[in-house]
C-alpha positions in Angstrom: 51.9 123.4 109.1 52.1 126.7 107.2 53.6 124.4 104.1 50.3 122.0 104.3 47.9 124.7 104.5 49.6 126.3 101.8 49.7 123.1 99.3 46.2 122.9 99.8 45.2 126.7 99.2 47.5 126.5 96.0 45.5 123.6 94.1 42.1 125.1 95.2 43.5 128.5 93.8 44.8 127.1 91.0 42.0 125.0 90.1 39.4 127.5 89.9 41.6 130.2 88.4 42.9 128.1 85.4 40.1 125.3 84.6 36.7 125.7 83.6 35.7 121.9 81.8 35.6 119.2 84.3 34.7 118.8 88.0 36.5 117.1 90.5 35.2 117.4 94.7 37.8 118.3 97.1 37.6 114.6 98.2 40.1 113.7 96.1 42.4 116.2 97.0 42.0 115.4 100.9 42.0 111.3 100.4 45.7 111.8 98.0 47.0 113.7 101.5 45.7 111.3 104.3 47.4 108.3 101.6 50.9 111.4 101.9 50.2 111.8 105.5 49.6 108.0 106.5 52.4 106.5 104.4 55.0 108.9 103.6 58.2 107.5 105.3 59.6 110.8 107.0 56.5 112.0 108.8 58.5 114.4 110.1 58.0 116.5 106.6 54.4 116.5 107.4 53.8 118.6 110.8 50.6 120.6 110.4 49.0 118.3 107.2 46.4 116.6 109.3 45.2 120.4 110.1 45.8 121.1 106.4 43.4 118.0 105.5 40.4 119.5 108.0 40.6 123.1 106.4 40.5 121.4 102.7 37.3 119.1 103.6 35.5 122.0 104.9 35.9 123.7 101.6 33.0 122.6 99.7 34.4 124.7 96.1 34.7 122.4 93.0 37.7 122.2 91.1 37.3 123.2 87.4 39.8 121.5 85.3 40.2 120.2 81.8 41.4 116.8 82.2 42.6 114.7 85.3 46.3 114.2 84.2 46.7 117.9 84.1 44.9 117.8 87.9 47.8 114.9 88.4 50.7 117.1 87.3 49.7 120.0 89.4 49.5 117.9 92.2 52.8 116.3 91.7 54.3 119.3 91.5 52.8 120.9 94.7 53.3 117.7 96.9 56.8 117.5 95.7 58.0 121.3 96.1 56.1 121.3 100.0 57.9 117.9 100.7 61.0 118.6 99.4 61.2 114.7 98.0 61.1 114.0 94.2 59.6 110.6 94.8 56.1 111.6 96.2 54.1 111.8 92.9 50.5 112.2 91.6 49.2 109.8 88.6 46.3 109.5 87.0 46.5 106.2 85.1 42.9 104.1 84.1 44.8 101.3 82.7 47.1 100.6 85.5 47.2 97.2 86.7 48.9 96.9 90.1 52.4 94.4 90.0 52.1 91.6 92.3 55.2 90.4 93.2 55.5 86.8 91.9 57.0 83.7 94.4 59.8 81.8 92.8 58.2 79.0 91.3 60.1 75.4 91.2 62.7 76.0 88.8 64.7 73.3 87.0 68.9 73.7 87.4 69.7 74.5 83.8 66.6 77.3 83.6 68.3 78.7 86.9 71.8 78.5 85.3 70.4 80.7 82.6 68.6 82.9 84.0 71.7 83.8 86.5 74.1 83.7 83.5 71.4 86.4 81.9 71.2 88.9 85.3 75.0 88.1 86.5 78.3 89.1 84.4 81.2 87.5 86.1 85.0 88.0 84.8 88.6 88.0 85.9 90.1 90.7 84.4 94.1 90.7 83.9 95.8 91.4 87.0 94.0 88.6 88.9 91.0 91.5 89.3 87.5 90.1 89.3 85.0 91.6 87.9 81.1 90.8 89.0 78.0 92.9 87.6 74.7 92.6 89.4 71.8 93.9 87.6 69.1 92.9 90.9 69.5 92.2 94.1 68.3 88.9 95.2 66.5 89.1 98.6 66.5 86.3 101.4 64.4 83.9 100.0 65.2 83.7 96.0 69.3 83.8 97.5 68.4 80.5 99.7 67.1 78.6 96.8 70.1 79.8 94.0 72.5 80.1 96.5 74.3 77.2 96.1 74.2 77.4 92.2 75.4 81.1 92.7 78.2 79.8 94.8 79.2 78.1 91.8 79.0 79.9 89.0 80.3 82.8 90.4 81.3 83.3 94.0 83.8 80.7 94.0 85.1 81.8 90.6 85.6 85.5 92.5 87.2 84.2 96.0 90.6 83.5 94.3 90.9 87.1 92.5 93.6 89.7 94.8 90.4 92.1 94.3 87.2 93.1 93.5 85.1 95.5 91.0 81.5 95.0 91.9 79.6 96.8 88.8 76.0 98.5 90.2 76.1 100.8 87.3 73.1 99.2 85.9 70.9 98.0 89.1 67.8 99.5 90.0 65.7 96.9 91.7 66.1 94.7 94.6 64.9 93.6 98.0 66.0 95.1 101.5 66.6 91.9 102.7 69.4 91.1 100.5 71.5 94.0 101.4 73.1 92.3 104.9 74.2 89.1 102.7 76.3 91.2 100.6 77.7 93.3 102.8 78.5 90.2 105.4 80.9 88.6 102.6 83.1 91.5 102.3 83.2 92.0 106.3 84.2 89.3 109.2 82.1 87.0 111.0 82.4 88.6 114.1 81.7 90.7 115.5 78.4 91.3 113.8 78.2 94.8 112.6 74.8 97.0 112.9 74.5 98.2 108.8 71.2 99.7 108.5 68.2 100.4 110.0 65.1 100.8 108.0 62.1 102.8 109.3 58.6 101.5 107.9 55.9 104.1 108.2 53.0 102.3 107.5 53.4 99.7 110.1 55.1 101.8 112.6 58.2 99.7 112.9 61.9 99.9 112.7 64.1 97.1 111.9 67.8 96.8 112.6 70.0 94.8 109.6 73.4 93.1 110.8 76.0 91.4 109.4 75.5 87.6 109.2 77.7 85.5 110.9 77.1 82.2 109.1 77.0 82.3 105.3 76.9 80.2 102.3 80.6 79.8 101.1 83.8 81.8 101.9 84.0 85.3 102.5 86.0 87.9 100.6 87.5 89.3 103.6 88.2 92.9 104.5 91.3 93.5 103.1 91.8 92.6 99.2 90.5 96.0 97.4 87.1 96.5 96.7 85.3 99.2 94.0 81.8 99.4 94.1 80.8 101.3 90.6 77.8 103.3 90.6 75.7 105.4 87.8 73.0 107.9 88.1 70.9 105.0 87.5 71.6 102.7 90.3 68.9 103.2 92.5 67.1 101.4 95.6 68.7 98.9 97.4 71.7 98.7 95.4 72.5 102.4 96.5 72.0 101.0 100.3 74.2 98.5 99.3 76.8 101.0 98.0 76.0 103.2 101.0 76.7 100.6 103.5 80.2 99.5 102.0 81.3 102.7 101.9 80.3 104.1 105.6 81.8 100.9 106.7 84.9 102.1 104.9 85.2 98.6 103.0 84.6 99.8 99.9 85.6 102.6 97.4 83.0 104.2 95.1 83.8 104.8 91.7 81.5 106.8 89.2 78.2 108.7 89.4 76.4 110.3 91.7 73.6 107.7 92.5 70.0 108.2 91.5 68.9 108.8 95.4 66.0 106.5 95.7 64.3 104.3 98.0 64.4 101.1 99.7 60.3 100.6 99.4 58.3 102.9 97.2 54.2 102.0 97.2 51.8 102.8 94.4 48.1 103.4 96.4 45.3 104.2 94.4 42.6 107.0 96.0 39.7 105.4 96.7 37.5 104.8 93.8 39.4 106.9 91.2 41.6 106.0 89.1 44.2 108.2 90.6 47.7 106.8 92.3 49.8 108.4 94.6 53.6 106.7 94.4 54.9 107.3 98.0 58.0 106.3 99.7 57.0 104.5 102.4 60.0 103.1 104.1 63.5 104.9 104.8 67.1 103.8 105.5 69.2 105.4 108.1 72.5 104.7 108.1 73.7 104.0 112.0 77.1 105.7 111.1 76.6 108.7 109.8 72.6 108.9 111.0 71.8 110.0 107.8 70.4 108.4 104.3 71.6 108.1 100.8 67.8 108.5 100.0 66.6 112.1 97.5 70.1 112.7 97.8 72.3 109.5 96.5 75.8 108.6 97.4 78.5 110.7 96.1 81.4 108.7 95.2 85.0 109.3 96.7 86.4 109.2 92.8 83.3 110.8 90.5 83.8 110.0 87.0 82.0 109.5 83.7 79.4 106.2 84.3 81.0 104.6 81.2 84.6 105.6 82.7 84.5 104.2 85.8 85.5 100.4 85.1 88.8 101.9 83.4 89.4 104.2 86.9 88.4 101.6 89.2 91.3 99.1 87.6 93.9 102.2 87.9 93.0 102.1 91.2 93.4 98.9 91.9 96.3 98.2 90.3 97.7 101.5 92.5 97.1 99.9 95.3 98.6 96.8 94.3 101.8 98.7 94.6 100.7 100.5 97.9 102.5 98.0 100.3 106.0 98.2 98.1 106.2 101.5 98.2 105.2 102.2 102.3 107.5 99.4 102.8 110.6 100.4 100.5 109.9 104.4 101.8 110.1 102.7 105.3 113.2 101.0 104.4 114.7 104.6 102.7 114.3 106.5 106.1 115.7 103.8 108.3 119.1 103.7 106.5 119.3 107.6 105.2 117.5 109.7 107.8 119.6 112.0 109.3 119.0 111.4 113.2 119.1 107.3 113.2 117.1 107.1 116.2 114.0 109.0 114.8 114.7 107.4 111.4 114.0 103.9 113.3 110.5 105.3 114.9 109.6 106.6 111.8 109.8 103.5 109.6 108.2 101.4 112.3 105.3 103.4 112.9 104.9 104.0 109.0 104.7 99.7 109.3 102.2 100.4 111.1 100.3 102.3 109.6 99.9 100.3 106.5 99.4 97.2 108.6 96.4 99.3 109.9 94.7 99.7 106.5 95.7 103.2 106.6 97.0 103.1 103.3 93.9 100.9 101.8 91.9 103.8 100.9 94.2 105.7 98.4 92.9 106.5 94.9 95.6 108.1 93.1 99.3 108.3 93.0 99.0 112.0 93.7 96.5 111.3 96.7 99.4 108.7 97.7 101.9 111.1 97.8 100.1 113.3 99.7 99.1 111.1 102.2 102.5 109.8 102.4 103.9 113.4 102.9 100.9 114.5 105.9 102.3 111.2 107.4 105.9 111.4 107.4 105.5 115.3 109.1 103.5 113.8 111.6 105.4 111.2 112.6 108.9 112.7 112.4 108.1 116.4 113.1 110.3 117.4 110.0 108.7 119.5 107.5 111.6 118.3 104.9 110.7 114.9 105.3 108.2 114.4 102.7 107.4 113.0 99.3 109.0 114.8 96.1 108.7 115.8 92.3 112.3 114.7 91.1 112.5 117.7 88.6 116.2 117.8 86.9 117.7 121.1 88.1 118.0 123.4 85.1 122.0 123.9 83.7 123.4 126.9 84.7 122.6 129.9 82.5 126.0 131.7 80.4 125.7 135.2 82.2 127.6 138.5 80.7 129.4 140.4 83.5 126.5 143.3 82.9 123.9 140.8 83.9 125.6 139.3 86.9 125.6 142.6 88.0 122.2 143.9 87.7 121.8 140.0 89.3 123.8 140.8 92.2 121.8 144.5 92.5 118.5 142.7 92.2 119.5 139.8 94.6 120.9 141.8 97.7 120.3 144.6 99.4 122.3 147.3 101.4 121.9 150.1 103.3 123.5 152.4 105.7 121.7 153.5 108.9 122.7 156.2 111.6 125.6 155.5 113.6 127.5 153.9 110.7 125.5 151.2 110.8 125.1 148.4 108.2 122.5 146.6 106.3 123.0 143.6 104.8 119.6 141.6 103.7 119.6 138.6 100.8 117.0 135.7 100.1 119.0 132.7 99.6 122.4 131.0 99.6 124.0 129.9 96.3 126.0 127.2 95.6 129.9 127.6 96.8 131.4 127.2 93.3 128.8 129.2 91.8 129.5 132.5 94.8 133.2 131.6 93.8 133.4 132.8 90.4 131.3 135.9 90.4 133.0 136.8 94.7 134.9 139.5 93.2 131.6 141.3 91.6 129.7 140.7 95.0 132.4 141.9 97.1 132.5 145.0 94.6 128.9 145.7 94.4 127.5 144.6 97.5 130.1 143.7 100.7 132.5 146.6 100.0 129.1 148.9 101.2 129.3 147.6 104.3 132.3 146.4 105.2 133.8 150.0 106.6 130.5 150.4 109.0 130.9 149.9 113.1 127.9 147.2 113.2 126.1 145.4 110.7 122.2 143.8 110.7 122.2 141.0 108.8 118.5 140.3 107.4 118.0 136.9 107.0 114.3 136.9 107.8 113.0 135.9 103.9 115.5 133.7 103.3 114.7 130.3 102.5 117.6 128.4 102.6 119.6 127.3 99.6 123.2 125.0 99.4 124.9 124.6 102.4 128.6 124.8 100.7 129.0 128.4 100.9 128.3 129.0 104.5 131.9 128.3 105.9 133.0 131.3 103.7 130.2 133.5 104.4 130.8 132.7 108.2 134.5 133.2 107.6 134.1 137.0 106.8 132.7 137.4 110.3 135.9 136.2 112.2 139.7 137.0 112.0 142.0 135.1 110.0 144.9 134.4 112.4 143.0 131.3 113.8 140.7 128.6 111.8 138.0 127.8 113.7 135.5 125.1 114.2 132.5 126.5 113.1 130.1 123.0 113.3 130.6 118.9 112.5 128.3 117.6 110.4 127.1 114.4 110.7 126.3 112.6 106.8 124.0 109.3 107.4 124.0 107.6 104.1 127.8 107.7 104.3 128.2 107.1 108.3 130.9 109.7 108.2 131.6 113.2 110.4 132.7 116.6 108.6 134.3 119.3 110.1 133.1 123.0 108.8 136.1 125.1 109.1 136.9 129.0 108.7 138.3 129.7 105.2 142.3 131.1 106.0 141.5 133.2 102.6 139.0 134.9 101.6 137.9 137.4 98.3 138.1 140.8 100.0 138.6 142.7 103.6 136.6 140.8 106.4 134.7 142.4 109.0 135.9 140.5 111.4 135.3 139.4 115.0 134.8 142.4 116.9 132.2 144.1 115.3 128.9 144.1 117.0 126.5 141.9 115.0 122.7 140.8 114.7 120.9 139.0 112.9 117.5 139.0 112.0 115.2 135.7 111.5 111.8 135.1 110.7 109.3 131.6 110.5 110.7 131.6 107.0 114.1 131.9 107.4 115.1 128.3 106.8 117.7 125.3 105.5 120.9 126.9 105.2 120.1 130.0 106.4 119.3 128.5 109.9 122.7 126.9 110.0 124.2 129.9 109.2 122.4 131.3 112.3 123.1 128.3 114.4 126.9 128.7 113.9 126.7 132.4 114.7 124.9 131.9 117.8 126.4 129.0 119.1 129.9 131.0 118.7 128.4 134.0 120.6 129.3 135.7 117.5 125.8 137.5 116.7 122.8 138.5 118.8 119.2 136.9 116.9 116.5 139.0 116.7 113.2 138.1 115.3 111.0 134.7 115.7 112.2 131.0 115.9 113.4 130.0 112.5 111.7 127.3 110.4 113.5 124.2 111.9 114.0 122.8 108.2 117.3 121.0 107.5 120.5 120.6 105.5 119.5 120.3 101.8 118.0 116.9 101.2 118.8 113.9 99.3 116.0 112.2 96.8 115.5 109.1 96.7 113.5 106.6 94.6 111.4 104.3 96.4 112.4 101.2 94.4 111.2 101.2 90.9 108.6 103.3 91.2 108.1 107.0 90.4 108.0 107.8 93.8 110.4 109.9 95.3 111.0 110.5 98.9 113.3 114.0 99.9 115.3 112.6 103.0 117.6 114.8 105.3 120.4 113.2 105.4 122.9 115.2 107.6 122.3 117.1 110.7 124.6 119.6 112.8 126.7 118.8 115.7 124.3 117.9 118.8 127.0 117.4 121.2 126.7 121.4 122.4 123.3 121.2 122.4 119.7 120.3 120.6 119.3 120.3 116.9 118.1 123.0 115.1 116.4 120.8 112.5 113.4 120.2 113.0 113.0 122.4 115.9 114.3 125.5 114.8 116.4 128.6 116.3 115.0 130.6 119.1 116.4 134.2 118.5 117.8 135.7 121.9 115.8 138.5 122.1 112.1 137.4 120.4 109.9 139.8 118.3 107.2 139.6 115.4 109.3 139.8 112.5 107.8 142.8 110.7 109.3 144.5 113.9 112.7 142.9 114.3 114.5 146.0 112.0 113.8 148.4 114.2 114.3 146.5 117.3 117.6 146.3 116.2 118.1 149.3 114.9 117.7 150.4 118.5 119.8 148.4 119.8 122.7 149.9 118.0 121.0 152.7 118.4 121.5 153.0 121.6 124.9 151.4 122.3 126.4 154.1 119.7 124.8 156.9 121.1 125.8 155.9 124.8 129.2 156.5 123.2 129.3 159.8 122.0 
């Protein structure tokens, strides 16, 4: 009410602060409202205007004002800024002469084939993609009598194409009744589907729109692509056409932001003056979201450039041509590589599924594909390495000098010795076993030989992401004696179907710490790939005590794979450790034996020793 009241003070004020020439009453004022207050399609807006409309007749001042448009443009603005809605406006026209709307006469064939071929721009664009521009949309009665010469010129010349770019770029005009024919041809014909319900306000009544069940000609179906293309300048019932296709997720919407206008506006003249107030009188609510498309518009999934969206929408298109290949052929990938065969199986099947179930129908991009992909391939296996990949050459080894493999080594691992003669050992990733292999000499100088000759060691391991696997037998190998080779896992490799045994190195570069040294190690949510399985060995073997938090439950290094000929790359894990002692650690991760936060772990170990070494003295 306070908003009303105040609209009203404000062109009183207004007009007799400002204008001084002409006279208008207060009438005026008061009959624009009651047309706003008894037509304006979201009445709801309007709470306390009727009291508004009694304070303003009561008021007997006379607007001074120069000239009536002036009066129209102050009013326009006020009505608009209380209402919040753009489309309730104030004219002051003396030549307007109201539009009656016009019933199709009798028209011969060849006039109607022009006409048509003037308003409708069909093609079949390469690809097998049709193409159909609407520039109005044909309400019940007009599409009864040119339906059948619609059906064909164009709709049958559109049923054959694999999919469909229907152009509203340029369509601002059309009648309500139409919408629930176009929508019907691009949904099935049961079971009928509520799309729209439109709320008149001067007669009080609301009218539900649903899919037809009988139509002239075929339908397109619901699942060959559709793009709806839209403009700042589509507008009315096309944009509740739009809206309707894309809340019934049958359509993809490819352009501007639409021009957010109405599915009835009425231009009422007040009284005897030659005033008009242009009021939306009717409103569309959409019964799946409950809200409207009108003041606002409908926001595209893919907002481009009006004059770019034709060239998008075919991208798109011919992406999701390729769609099925590629969930198929990734399907295919993980049933024959994944590392565990059993989950591989589940995985493809479900992914199957998943595209059967138009999951996949929706996608817009190749990087919204992969992404989509990736979230889906987590989900249904539970492993984080699964996913979708960049296949980026790895770089060629740099040609280090002895001085910078040194300061490498310094910068790469850390040492310390703590009370009790007891050692620190903390480094970020594995390298590759030929790689540690020529520079083990400068490592064991610079980094091992610091902590070899201490009682118990804490190996940090808790920002360590992973890295090759080949290197861990030997690292393992320092942490047992050499008189006996042991088993330290089997690894099972999928792609080639064969069983590895990881073994203890009989030789190594330097002293070893051996077996009998106390041990732990320290692990984090990061600590991950080859790390874990250096952590699984060591556990499994009783040969360290884990401190810290469950590890990442990654996986061996993966393979990538191209799905088909495509630029899609899949990472796959493709070997997993020896289950036969016990549940996999990828995908799952490593429970430490005695858990902590992370940031703590240090000095829970620390303690530890702590307090064994000092028990001893």
């Amino acid at each position: 009410m306070a908003k009303a009241i105040f609209l009203v003070a404000l062109l009183l004020v207004l007009g007799n602060v400002f204008f001084v020439h002409a006279s208008f009453t207060p009438n005026v004022i008061i009959d624009m409202a009651k047309i706003v207050m008894d037509n304006y399609c979201s009445p709801e807006k309007l709470v306390g205007m009727k009291e508004a409309i009694e304070a303003a007749s009561s008021n007997t001042e006379i607007l001074n004002i120069p000239d009536a448009e002036t009066l129209a443009n102050i009013l326009s603005a006020g009505v608009q800024t209380t209402v919040s809605d753009p489309r309730l406006m104030v004219s002051y026209e003396p030549n307007y002469v109201p539009v009656v709307a016009m019933k199709m006469p009798p028209v011969p064939p060849e006039q109607l084939v022009a006409v048509l071929q003037t308003s409708i721009k069909l093609d079949i664009l390469e690809g097998n993609i049709g193409y159909l521009r609407i520039d109005h949309i044909l309400g019940e009665e007009v599409a009864e009598k040119v339906g059948p010469l619609l059906l064909d010129l164009v709709w049958n010349k559109i049923l054959p194409t694999s999919a469909l770019i229907f152009d509203l770029r340029y369509t601002s005009s059309g009648d309500i009744s139409g919408v629930p024919y176009i929508v019907s041809y691009f949904t099935e014909a049961e079971p009928l589907i509520h799309i729209d319900t439109v709320y008149d306000r001067p007669s009080n009544t609301t009218t539900k729109l649903f899919s037809l069940s009988t139509l002239l000609g075929a339908r397109y179906g619901i699942t060959k692509p559709l793009i709806v293309l839209t403009s700042k300048n589509t507008k009315g019932i096309a944009e509740d056409v739009a809206y309707c296709l894309q809340n019934l997720k049958r359509a993809t919407i490819v352009g501007e932001k639409t021009a957010g206008g109405s599915v009835n506006v009425d231009k009422i003249k007040v009284g005897d003056t030659d005033f008009y107030v242009t009021v939306p009188t009717a409103k569309s609510v959409n019964p799946i979201t409950g809200s409207t498309w009108e003041v606002t518009g409908v926001t595209p999934e893919v907002e481009v450039n009006a004059e770019d969206a034709l060239a998008t929408a075919i991208k798109i298109v011919n992406l999701r041509v390729q769609v099925p290949a590629i969930i198929e052929g990734s399907a295919t990938l993980i049933a024959d590589n994944y590392a565990f065969e059993d989950i591989g199986a589940i995985v493809a099947e479900k992914l199957k599924g998943l595209l059967a179930s138009g999951e996949y129908s929706k996608v817009v991009s190749k990087d919204g594909l992969e992404v989509k992909l990736s979230a889906d391939l987590k989900t249904l296996s539970g492993d984080k390495s699964l996913k979708t990949t960049n296949n980026i050459p790895a770089l060629p080894p740099m040609d280090y000098s002895p001085e910078m493999f040194i300061e490498l080594i310094k910068i790469s691992f850390h040492t310390d010795k703590f009370e009790n003669n007891i050692g620190y050992l903390r480094f970020d990733m594995f390298g590759d076993f030929e790689e540690v292999k020529a520079i083990a000499q400068i490592i064991v100088e610079h980094v091992w030989n610091k902590v070899v000759n201490t009682d118990a060691m804490i190996v940090d391991l808790r920002n360590n992401l992973g890295g090759p696997t080949t290197a861990i037998a030997g690292f393992c190998s320092y942490f047992f004696d050499a008189d006996k080779q042991i088993v330290l896992d089997k690894l099972y490799d999928r792609s080639s179907g064969t069983t590895t045994e990881l073994l203890t190195l009989p030789e190594l570069t330097g002293t070893r710490y051996g077996s009998k040294k106390s041990l732990i190690i320290l692990t984090s949510g990061t600590t991950a790939g080859a790390a874990e399985e250096f952590v699984y060995i060591m556990k499994k073997l009783g040969r360290a005590m884990i401190v810290g938090e469950t590890t990442a439950g990654s996986s061996h290094p993966p393979k990538t794979f191209s799905v088909g000929e495509t630029d899609i790359f899949l990472s796959i894990p493709t070997i997993h450790s020896d289950t036969a002692a016990g549940p996999a650690w990828e995908g799952a991760g490593i429970a430490p034996h005695i858990p902590v936060p992370a940031d703590g772990a240090l000095e829970t170990a620390k303690g530890i020793f702590n307090k064994h070494f000092g028990g001893q003295k």
